[in-house]
MIKE-424047 format. One record per residue (C-alpha): residue in three letters; x, y, z. Coordinates in steps of 0.1 Angstrom, whole numbers, plus 5000, padded with zeros to 4 digits. Example, Ala and Ser with C-alpha at 12.3 -4.5 7.8 and 13.67 -1.06 7.14 Angstrom:
! MIKE-424047
ala512349555078;ser513749895071;
! end
This chain:
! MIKE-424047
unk705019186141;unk703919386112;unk705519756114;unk703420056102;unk704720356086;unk703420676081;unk705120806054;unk704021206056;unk705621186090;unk708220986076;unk708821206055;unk708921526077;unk711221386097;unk713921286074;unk713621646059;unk714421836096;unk717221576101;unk718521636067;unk718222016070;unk719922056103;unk722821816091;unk726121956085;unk726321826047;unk723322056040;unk724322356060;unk727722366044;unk726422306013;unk724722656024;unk727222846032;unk729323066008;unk732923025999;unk735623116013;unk737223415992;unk740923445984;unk742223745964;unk746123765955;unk746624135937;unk750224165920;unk751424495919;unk752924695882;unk752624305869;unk753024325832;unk750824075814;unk753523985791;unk755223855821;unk753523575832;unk753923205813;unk749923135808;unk749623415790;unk752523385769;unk756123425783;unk758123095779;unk761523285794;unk759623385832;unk759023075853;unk755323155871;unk754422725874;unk751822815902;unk750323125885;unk749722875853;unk748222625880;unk745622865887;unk744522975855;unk744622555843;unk742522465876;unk740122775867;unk738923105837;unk741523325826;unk740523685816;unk742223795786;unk740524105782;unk740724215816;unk741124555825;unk742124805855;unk740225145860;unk743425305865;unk747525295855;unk748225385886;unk748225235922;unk746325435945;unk743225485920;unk743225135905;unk743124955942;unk740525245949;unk738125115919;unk738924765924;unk737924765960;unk734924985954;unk733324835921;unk733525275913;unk735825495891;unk738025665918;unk737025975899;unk733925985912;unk734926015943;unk737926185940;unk740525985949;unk742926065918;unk744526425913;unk744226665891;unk746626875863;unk747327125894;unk749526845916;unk752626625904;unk751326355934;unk749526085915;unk749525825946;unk748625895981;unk752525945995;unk752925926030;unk751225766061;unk750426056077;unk748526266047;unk745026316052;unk744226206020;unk742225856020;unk739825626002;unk736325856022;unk734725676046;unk731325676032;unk732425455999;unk731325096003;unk734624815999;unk734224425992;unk735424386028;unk732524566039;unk730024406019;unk731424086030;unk731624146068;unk727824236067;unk727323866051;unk729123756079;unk732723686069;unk736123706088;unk738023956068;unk741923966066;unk744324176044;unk747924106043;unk750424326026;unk750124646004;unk747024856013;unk747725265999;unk743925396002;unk745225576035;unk746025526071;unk743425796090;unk746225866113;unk744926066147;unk747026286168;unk751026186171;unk750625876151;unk749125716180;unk746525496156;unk746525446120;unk743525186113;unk743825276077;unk741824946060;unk740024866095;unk738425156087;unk736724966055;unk735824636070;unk738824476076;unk739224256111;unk742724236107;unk745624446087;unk749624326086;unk751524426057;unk752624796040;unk750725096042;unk751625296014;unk753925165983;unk757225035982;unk759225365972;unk762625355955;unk763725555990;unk763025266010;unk766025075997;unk768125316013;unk770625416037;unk770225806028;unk772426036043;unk770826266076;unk773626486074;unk773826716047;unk775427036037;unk775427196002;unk777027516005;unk776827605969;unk772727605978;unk772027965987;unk769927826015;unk772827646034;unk775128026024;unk772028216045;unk771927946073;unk775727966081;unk776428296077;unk773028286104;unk774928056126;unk778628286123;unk776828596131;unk775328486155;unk777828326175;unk780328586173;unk777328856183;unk777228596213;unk780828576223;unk781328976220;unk778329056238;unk779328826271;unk782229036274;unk780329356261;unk777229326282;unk779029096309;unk776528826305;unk776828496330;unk778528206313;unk774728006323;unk773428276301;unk775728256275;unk775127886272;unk771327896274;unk771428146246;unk773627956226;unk771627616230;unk768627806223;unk770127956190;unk771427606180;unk767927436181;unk766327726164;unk769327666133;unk769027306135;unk765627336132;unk765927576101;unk768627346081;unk766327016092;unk763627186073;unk765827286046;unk767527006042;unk764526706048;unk761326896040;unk759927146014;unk758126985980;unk761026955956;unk763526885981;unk765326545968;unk762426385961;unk758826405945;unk757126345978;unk757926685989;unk760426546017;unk764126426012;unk765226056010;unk766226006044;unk763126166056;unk760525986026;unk762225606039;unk762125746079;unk758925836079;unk757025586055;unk759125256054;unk756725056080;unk754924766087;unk751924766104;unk750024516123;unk746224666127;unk746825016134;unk750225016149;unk754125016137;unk755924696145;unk758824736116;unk760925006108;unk762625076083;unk761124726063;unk763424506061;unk762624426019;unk764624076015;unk762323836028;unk759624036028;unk757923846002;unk758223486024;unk756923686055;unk753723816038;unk753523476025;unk753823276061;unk751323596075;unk748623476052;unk749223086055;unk749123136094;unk745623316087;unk744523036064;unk745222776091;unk744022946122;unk740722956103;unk740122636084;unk737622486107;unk735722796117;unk732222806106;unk732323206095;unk733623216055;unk736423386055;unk738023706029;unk741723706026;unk743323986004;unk746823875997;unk747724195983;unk751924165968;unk754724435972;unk756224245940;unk756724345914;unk756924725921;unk760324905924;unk762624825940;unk763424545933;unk764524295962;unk764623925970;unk765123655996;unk769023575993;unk768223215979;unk766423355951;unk768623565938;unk769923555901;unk767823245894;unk766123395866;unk766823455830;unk765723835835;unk767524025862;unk766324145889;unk762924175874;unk762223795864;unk763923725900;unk760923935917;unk758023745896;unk759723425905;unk759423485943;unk755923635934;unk755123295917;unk756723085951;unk754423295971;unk751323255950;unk752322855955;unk752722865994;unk748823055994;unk747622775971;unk749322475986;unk747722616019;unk744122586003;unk744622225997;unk746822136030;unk744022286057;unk740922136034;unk740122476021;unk740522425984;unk737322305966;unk735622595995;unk737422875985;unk737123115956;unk740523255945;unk741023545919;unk744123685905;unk745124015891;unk747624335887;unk746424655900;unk748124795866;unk750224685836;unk754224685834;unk756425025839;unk758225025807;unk760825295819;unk761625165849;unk765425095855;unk767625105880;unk770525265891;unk772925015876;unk771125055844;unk769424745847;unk765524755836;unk763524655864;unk760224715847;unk757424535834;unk756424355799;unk753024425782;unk753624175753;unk752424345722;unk749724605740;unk751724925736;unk752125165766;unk752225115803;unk751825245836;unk750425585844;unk749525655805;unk745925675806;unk744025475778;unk746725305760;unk746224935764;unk749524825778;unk749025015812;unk745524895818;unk745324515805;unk746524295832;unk746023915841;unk742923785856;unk742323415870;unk739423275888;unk739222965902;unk736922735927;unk736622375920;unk733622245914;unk731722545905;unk734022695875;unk735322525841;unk738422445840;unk741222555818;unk738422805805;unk739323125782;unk736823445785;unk737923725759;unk735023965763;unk736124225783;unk736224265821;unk736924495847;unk739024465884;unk735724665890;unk733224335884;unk735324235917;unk732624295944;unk729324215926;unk730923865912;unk731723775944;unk728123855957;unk726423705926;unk729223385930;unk728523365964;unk724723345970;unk724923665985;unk722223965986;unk723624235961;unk725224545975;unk722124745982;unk721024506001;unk723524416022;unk724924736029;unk721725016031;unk724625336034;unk725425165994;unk721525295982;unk723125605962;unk726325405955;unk726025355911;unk728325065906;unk730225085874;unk731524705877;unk728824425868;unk728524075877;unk730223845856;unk729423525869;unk727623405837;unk730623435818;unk732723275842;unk730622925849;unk729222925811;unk732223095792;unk731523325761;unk728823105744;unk727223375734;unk727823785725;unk728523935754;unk725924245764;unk726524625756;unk728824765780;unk730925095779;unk733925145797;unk735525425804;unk739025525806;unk740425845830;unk743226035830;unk742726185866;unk739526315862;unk739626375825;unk738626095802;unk741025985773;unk739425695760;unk736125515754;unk735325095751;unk732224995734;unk731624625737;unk728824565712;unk728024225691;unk731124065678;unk732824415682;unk735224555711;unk735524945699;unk737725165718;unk737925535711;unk740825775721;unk739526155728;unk743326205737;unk746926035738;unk750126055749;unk753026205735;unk755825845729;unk759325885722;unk759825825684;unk760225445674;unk758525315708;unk755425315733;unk757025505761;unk759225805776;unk762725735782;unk764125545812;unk764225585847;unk762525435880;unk760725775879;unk759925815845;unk756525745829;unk754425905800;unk752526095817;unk748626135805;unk748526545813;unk749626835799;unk751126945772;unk754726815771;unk753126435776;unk749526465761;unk747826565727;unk743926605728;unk742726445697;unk739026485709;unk738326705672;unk739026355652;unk739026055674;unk740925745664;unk738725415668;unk740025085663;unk738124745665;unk740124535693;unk738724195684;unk740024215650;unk743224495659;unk743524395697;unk747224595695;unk745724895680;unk748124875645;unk745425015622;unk742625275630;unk739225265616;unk739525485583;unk737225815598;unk735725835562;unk733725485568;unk730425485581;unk731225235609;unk733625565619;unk731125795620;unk728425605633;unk730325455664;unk732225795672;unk729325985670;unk727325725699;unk730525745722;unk731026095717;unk727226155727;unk727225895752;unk730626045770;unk728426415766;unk725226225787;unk728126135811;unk729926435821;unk726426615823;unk725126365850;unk728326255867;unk729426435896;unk733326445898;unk734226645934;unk737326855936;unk740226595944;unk741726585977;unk745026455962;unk745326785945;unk745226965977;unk748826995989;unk747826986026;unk745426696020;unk748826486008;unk751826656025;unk754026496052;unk752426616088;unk754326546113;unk751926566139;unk750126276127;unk753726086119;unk753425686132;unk756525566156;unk757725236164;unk759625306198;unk760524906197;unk761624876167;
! end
């Protein structure tokens, strides 16, 4: 029997079967998006980019299986801002979300201040929720909680397009290691002399006036309990609240790890105080239960694994302790590394890992000062970059680690040196994706000018070719202490001011509190009259500036000084909320409470 085929119909056919098969639809649909964000990691710390002392095996996996970024770069030295930018694809200073010289408070402080990443700024969760992903963020958040009335809800990141929130909602604070005492007493503190000689007087008013007056021993009492509140209410606020007061979160220890040590799970408290050893595994199993319960769904998922390590304090699971050949610190980077390993052994166990984009990163570089009580140093490494956290420009503080990976769609083992920015986050991920860009996808973003830029050519085709113009800019707060020009086979980077160092080294003495700060006198000199310019491909640790009497001086000073004038003429920075002392004080009318707990 002969068979006849019509081939156009053949071939329509065979084109709507292939279409609506499930090897072409998830060939369609975009990754899945993992992003693990160390916190005060120094890049000096990690092994693939240099430490042979630190064990981080699964961190090297990463960067091996995918591109590292060693010119990578945070908007910010400190926490709050740098998540801010990172999340936003914006400087923070354009939205005000970093103080200014008027307020000691760098990072937003306590759950309850009123202070917050504003509503109408556009995140990557939100961008990614309106392309139709399940959103997830596990640990460290710090952009604000939103808290209503009593504490009764904090949705803090559900607020900016996150489904689902468990982990810390400010920083770990030294405080939190506690136990602080609740009862104190100085009586060499005028305060305390005032209060009891309150309380004397007026108990001995009380007792002579019963027999004066003939009060009613009822009367007698009910005066007295009322007097007692009214003085325990006076030495609670002396004691645990007023700025200064023990602490430089304007409450005392006791009151700084009461009121702000929590873990949430989406807007409510279900751990108080945190219990810190362990906390590293239980963020970890959080995130590997999310990664299993949605393996086979048909939504792309974003997880942000965002790590309490290695900020101070330090802490660890008791197994994990003294294992490393640096303290307490190298202990910390160790669990981080075991954690990073459980996220990526996850990918590959549930099927997930040649779907699933994964990026790695520091919100900041290494504190140099920080040590600890015992004297031990408990802060970061920055290899040869000099300076650290909360300095400004210098590039210690603002050069971190960056890995991406996704099989099958990225080199690897790849190197890009051009610079990057935590800022490229969002529109990579769009451009990587196969996604609409932000505009698109979220209209409120119109009048949103993104200062991160999609660097998805350099990460599939690596740096093949000179990398395109790009200026980057460097704040202290608001001001701006440095400028990056990336032109040609040039990285220029000009300081308009630096900090003050200790003689003989790249930092300002020692103590968990202790930074070089990037403001005011004391800490800062403004060399804005002569810049200094160096040439970071040729000088990446800034040794040797630019002689100012060479014509590559004036010529590249003079564009960056120009181009910062075009900026701050048509660059609205809004007055700070974090410089507002109401905006970031304790309120305890808005203080979260685990009853349960």
């Amino acid at each position: 029997m002969k068979i006849r085929t019509d081939l156009p119909l053949l071939s329509a056919v065979i084109a709507i079967a292939l279409t609506s098969s499930p090897l072409v639809s998830a060939a369609k649909r975009p990754p899945n998006i993992l992003v693990i964000l160390a916190d005060d990691l120094g890049i000096g710390d990690v092994g693939c980019y240099g430490n042979d002392t630190i064990k981080t095996p699964n961190i090297n996996r990463l960067a091996a299986g995918g591109v590292k970024l060693t010119h990578h770069l945070a908007a910010a030295p400190m926490c709050t801002p740098s998540r801010a930018a990172m999340m936003t694809a914006r400087y923070p200073a354009r939205y005000g979300l970093v103080p200014n010289e008027r307020l000691e408070t760098v990072v937003i402080p306590h759950i309850s201040s009123k202070v917050a990443l504003p509503l109408d700024e556009v995140t990557l969760a939100t961008a990614l929720k309106a392309a139709n992903y399940t959103t997830a963020l596990v640990g460290k958040w710090h952009l604000g909680m939103y808290c209503n009335l009593f504490g009764l809800s904090c949705p803090g990141p559900l607020k900016h397009g996150f489904d689902t929130f468990y982990g810390i909602p400010v920083t770990l604070f030294m405080e939190f290691r506690g136990p602080h005492p609740f009862w104190e007493c100085n009586i060499q503190d005028p305060a305390f002399q005032k209060l009891a000689f309150t309380w004397l007087l007026t108990v001995v008013t009380l007792v002579i006036s019963k027999s004066k007056l003939k009060l009613r021993l009822f009367t007698l009492i009910l005066l007295l309990l009322l007097t007692h509140t009214f003085l325990f209410a006076w030495w609670f606020v002396a004691t645990h609240v007023g700025l200064g007061k023990g602490s430089l979160w304007g409450v005392s220890n006791w009151l700084h790890r009461a009121a702000n040590s929590k873990i949430f799970r989406q807007d409510k408290v279900v751990e108080s105080p945190i219990e810190l050893d362990g906390l590293s595994q239980r963020l970890a199993a959080e995130s590997r239960q999310f990664l299993a319960d949605h393996a086979k769904n048909d939504r792309p998922f974003f997880l942000f694994h965002s790590m309490a390590h290695v900020h101070t304090p330090m802490f660890t699971a008791p197994y994990r302790a003294g294992l490393s050949k640096h303290g307490r610190y190298g202990d910390n980077i160790e669990e981080m590394d075991e954690s990073i390993g459980v996220l990526l052994d996850s990918l590959k166990e549930f099927g997930l890992e040649d779907d699933t984009l994964v990026y790695f990163t520091s919100d900041q570089g290494g504190h140099l000062e920080a040590i600890d009580d015992d004297g031990q140093r408990i802060g970061g490494h920055n290899g040869r970059f000099k300076g650290g956290k909360a300095q400004g420009g210098p590039e210690g503080g603002i050069r971190v680690a960056g890995i991406y990976r996704w099989p099958g769609h990225l080199p690897k083992g790849a190197v890009v040196d051009t610079p990057t920015s935590l800022m490229d986050l969002m529109p990579t991920f769009l451009d990587l994706a196969g996604l609409p860009p932000l505009k698109e996808l979220v209209p409120s973003a119109a009048n949103k000018d993104l200062d991160g830029r999609s660097i998805a050519d350099l990460l599939t085709q690596g740096d093949v070719s000179p990398p395109k113009e790009r200026i980057m800019i460097h704040h202290c707060r608001q001001a701006i202490r440095a400028v990056r020009l990336v032109r040609g086979d040039h990285i220029y980077k000009m300081y308009v001011g630096k900090v003050k160092w200790h003689e003989g080294s790249t930092q300002c003495g020692w103590g968990h509190t202790t930074g070089c700060a990037c403001y005011g006198e004391e800490f800062h000199r403004d060399i804005s009259h002569e810049p200094e310019l160096y040439d970071l491909s040729f000088d990446p640790y800034e040794d040797e500036p630019i002689d100012p009497s060479s014509t590559e001086y004036k010529e590249i000073v003079a564009f960056l000084q120009d181009y910062l004038k075009e900026w701050k003429s048509s660059v609205y920075y809004p007055d700070p909320p974090m410089s507002n002392i109401p905006d970031v004080m304790w309120r305890p009318h808005y203080q979260p409470m685990c009853w349960s707990c």
